[in-house]
Each structure stands twice: as structure tokens, then as C-alpha cells.
C-alpha positions as CSV (number, residue, x, y, z in Angstrom):
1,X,104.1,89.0,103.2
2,X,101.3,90.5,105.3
3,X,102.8,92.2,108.3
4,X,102.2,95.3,110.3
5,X,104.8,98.2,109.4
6,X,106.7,99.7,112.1
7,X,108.6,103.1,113.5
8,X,112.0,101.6,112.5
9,X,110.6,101.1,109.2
10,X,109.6,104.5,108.3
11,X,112.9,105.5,110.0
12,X,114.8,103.0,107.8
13,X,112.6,104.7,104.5
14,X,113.6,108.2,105.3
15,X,117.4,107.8,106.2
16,X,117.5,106.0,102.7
17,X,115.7,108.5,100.7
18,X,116.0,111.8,103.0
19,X,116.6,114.0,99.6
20,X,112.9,113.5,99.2
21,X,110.4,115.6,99.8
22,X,106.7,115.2,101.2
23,X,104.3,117.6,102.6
24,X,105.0,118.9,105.9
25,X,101.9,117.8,107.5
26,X,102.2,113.9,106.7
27,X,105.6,113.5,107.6
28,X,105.9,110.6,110.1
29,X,102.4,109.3,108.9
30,X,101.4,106.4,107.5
31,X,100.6,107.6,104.1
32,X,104.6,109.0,103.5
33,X,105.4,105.5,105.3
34,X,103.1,104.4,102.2
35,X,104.9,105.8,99.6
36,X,108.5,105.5,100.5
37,X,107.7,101.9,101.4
38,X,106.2,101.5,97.5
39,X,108.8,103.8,96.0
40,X,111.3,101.4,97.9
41,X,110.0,98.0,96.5
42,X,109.7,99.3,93.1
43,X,113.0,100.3,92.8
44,X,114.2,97.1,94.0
45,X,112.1,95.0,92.0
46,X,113.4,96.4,88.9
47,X,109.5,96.9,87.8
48,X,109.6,98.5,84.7
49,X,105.6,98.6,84.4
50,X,103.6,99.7,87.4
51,X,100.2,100.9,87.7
52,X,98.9,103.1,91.6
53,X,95.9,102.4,92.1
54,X,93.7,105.5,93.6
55,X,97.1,108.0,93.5
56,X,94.1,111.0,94.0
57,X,96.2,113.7,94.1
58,X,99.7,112.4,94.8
59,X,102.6,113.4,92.8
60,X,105.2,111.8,94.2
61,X,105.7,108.9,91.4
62,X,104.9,111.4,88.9
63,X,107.9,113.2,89.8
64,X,110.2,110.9,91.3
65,X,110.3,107.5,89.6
66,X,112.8,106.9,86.4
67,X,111.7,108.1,83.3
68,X,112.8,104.4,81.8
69,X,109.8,102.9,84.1
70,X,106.3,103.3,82.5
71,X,104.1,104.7,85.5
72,X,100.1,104.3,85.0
73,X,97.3,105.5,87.5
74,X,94.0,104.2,87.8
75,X,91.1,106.4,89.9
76,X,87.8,107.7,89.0
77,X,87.8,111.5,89.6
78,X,84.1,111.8,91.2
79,X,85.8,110.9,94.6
80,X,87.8,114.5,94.4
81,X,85.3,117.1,92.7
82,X,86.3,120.0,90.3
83,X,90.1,120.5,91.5
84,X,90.8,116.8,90.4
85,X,91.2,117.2,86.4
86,X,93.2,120.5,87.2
87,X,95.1,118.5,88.9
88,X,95.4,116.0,86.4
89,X,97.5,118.8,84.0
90,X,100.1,118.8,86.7
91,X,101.4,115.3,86.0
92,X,104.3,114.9,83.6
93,X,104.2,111.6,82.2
94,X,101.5,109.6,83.9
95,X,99.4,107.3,81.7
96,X,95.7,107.7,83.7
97,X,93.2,106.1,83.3
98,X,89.4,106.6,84.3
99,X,88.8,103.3,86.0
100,X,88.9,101.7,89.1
101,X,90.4,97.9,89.8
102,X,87.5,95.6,89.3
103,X,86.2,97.1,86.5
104,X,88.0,95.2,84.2
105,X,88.6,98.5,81.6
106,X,90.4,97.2,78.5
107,X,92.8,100.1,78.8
108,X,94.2,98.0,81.3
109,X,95.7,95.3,79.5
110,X,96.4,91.7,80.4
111,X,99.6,91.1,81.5
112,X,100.7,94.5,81.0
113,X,102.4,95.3,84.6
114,X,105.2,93.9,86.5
115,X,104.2,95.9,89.9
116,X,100.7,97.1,91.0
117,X,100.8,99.3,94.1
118,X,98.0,101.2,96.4
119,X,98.7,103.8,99.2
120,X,95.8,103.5,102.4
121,X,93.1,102.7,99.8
122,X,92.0,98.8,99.6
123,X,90.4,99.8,103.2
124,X,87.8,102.3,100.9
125,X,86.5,99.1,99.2
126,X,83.6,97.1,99.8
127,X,83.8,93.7,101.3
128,X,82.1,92.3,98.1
129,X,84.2,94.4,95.7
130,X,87.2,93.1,97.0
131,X,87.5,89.7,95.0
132,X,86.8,91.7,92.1
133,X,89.6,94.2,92.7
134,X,91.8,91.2,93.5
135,X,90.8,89.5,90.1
136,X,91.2,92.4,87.7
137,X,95.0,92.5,89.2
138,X,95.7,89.0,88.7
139,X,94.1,89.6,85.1
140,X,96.6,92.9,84.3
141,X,99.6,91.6,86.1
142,X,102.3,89.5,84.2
143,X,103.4,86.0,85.8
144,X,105.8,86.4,88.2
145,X,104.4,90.0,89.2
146,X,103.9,91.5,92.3
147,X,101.5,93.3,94.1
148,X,102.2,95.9,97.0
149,X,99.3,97.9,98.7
150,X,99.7,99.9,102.5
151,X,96.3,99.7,104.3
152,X,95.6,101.5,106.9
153,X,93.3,100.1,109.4
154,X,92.1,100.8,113.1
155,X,94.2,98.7,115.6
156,X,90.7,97.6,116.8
157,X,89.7,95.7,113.7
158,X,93.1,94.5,112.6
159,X,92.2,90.7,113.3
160,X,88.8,91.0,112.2
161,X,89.8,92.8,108.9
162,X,92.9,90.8,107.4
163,X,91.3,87.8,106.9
164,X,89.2,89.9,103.8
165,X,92.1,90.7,102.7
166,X,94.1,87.4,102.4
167,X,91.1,85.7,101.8
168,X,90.4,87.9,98.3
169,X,94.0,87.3,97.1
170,X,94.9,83.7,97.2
171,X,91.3,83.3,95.7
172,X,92.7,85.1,93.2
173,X,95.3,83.5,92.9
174,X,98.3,85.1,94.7
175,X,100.6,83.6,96.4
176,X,102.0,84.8,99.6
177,X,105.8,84.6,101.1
178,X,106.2,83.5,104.6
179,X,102.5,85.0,106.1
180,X,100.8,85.0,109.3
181,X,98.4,86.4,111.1
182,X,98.8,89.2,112.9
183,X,98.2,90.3,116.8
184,X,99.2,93.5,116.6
185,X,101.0,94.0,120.1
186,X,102.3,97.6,121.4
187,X,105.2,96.1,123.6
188,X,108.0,94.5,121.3
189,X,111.5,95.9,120.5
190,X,109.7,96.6,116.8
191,X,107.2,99.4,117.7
192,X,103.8,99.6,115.3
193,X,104.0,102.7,113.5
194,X,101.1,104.4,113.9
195,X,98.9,107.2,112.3
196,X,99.9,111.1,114.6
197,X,97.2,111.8,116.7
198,X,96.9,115.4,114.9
199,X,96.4,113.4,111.6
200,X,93.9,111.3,112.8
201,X,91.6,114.0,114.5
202,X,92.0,116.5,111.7
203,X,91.5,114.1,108.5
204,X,89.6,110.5,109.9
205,X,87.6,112.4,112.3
206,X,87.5,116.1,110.1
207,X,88.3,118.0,113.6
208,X,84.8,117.0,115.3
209,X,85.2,117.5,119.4
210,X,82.7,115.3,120.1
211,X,85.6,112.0,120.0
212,X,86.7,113.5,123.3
213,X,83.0,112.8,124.9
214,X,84.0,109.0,125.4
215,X,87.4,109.0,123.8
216,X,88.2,105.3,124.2
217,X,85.1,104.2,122.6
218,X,85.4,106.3,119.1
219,X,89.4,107.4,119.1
220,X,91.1,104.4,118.2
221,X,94.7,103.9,116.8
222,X,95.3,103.4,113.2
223,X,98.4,101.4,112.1
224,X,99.5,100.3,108.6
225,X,99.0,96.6,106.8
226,X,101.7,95.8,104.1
227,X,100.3,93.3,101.9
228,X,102.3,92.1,99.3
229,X,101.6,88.8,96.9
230,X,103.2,87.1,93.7
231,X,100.9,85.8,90.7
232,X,102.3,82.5,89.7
């Protein structure tokens, strides 16, 4: 599946889960779309091995997932400075290790997972890294494994961008379930969910006025890729 999520998905997510909580000021983003849509597929997969890849400072599986389903994280904690290992103490039962995907770290097993998830991180990494990160999944998953990951990209380089992304998983092997390409278009009965405009100018753009000097050049939308493949 590669598709774009919607508003009626996120709606969907938080009738069916609305006993769980999520900070205040990402509610109706594309980061609690993220995680309710992972939290979702999980559950329904019946994974009983998954691994987040770049959680940073998210909880929310910590917390909320089964204690029957063994929950791993894999992030490097230079991206978050001194807070981040504090942090760290906060999580109950979360296996971490220091390692991104493409470094191939041993403490990652092969075959060890059944589910291998990111929320809005796969648009962090580099072009060239990309096959890399691909590869080390394909390497850690077990056959007949899935992977799920949200990306969050501006609606200006959605066409541009996906191909990367397709591209670095069926080279590495994934397969992928009834997938096209996507024109994102704004005037269909399935609305694009999109990043709050709030959101967007106080986090992408860290509150800097000077987007509103030519605001249709540098503000641009930002909507939310699913991407989800099976290894063989």
C-alpha cells in the first residue's frame, strides 16, 4: 500500500480509540494520525514483535501496547541533547537500542520482528541512506513481516519524492499490495489530511515571520504518506 492518509481516516482512528490520550497540541496532526494509524495495524496484525524506529520521545507504545507484545526502539540520542536519556528512565518496558536502521547493529537480530513501524521520520533520511535503511529491515524482519512507516511530506514534492521511497523497498525486497502512484488532489469526497497550519509554522518553520514575505513560495502544505510492504 502506498496511499495518502486522509481527514476520515484520522476521524475513523480517534472514534475507535477515543479513551486515548495524546498531547493537546498534536491532536488532529499528522503525527497522532501516525500513531493511531500504527497502534491500529499492529493490533490487527497480531505482531507480537515490533520495533519504532526514531520513537524520540514518544511514549505512547510504551504505555499503551500489550504487555504480551515485545516492543523495541531504535534511535541515536545525539538528535535530542541532554533531556533524551532522562527521558529514557520514563519508559516501562521498552527494549532500546542505540542504533539507527541501516546500521546493521547485531542487537538487532535477523528475523527477530513481525512489525517494523516509523512515525514522520523516513523523510529525515538521506536519499543514499535510504536503501540501506530499507535493507537492514528486510534483514531484521521475519518472512511474511510487515513494515508500516507515516511520512510526512510537503504536498509540493509528493510526486517527486515517492518514487525514493518505493524505489528503496522493492529493491529490497518488499513487496507491495495493490500500489500506485499518487496525485495528490484537494477536491475528492476523501479529503487529504493535512498538517494544522499552527503546527506547521510553530515546529517546520520554528515560528520565523519571514514565510509570510512570499507565502506561496515557502508555506507549503504537508500531508501524510502510508507506506506499508510485506517481505516475502
Amino acid at each position: 500500500m502506498f496511499r495518502l492518509a486522509s481527514c476520515n481516516d484520522l476521524i475513523r482512528l480517534k472514534a475507535k480509540y477515543s479513551d486515548l490520550l495524546y498531547p493537546e497540541e498534536y491532536q488532529w496532526g499528522l503525527k497522532q494520525f501516525g500513531t493511531l494509524f500504527c497502534y491500529d495495524t499492529i493490533l490487527e496484525s497480531g505482531a507480537k514483535s515490533v520495533l519504532e524506529a526514531g520513537a524520540g520521545m514518544n511514549l505512547f507504545f510504551d504505555h499503551n501496547l500489550d504487555s504480551d507484545i515485545d516492543y523495541w526502539v531504535a534511535d541515536k540520542s545525539g538528535f535530542y541533547g541532554d533531556e533524551f536519556n532522562a527521558f529514557l528512565s520514563r519508559r516501562k518496558r521498552t527494549s532500546y537500542v542505540e542504533s539507527l536502521l541501516g546500521d546493521f547493529d547485531p542487537l538487532l537480530e535477523k528475523e527477530k520482528f513481525d512489525l517494523i513501524f516509523s512515525i514522520s521520520v523516513l523523510e529525515h533520511t538521506n536519499d543514499e541512506n535510504l536503501g540501506s535503511a530499507f535493507a537492514d529491515m528486510a534483514r531484521i524482519l521475519k518472512s511474511g513481516g510487515s513494515i508500516v512507516h507515516t511520512i510526512d511530506l510537503n504536498t509540493a514534492e509528493i510526486e517527486s519524492r515517492q518514487s525514493f521511497f518505493m524505489g528503496a523497498a522493492i529493491s529490497a525486497g518488499f513487496s507491495f499490495d495493490g500500489s500506485s502512484r499518487i496525485v495528490p488532489r484537494f477536491d475528492s469526497f476523501e479529503p487529504v489530511l493535512l498538517e494544522p497550519l499552527e503546527t506547521v509554522y510553530k515546529y517546520y518553520y520554528k515560528g520565523n515571520e519571514q514565510i509570510w514575505i512570499n507565502p506561496q513560495e515557502s508555506l507549503h502544505h504537508t500531508a501524510s504518506v502510508i507506506l506499508i510492504a510485506t517481505k516475502p
